[in-house]
C-alpha positions in Angstrom: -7.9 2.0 -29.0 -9.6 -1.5 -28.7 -13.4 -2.7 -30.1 -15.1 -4.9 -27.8 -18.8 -5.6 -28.1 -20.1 -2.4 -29.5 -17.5 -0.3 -26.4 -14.3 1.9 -27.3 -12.2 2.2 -24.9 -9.6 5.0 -25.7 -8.0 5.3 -21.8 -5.8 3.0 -19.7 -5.3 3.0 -16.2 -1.6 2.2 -15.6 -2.9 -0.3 -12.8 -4.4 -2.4 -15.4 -1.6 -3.4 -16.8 -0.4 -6.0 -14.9 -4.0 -7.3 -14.9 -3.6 -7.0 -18.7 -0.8 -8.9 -18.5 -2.5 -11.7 -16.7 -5.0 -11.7 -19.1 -3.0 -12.5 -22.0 -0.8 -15.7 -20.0 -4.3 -17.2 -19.5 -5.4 -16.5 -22.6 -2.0 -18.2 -23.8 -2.3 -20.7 -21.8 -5.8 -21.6 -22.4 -5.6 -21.6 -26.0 -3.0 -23.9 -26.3 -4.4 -26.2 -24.6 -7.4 -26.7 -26.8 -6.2 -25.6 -30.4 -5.4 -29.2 -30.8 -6.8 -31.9 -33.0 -9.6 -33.4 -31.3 -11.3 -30.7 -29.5 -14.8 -29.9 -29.8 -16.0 -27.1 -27.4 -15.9 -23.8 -26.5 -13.8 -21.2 -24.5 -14.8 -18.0 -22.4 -12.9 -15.3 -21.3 -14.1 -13.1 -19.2 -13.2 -9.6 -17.6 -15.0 -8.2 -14.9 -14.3 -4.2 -13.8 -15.5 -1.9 -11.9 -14.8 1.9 -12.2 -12.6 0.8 -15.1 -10.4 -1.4 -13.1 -9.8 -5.0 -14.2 -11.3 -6.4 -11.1 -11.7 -10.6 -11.9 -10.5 -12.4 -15.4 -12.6 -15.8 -15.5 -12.1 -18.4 -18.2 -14.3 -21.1 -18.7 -13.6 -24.3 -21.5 -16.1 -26.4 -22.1 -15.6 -29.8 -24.2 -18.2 -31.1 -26.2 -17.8 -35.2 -26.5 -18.2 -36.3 -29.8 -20.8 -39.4 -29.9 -20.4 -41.6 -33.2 
């Protein structure tokens, strides 16, 4: 069972999971990119679905520049 914004989910469709899957490599991959010293920003990720099928996964990082 996951929590996400207020919706249990208590199901999953077997064709998720290689959706899932790809979920978690960008989320990987995206994180370690900017859990470094030296970034100031913020990261989005995003699942779209429809009917309960992972459908698009979006990520978005933006990078705040530091003036001083």
């Amino acid at each position: 069972m996951c929590y996400i914004s207020g919706v249990i989910g208590t199901q999953e469709k077997p064709i998720n999971k290689k959706a899932k899957d790809q979920f978690h490599e960008k989320a990987d991959k995206v994180l370690g990119a900017v859990m470094r010293q030296g970034f100031y920003g913020s990261v989005t990720l995003e699942v779209s679905l429809v009917d309960g099928l992972i459908r698009n996964i979006r990520t978005r990082v933006e990078e705040q520049e530091v003036v001083g």
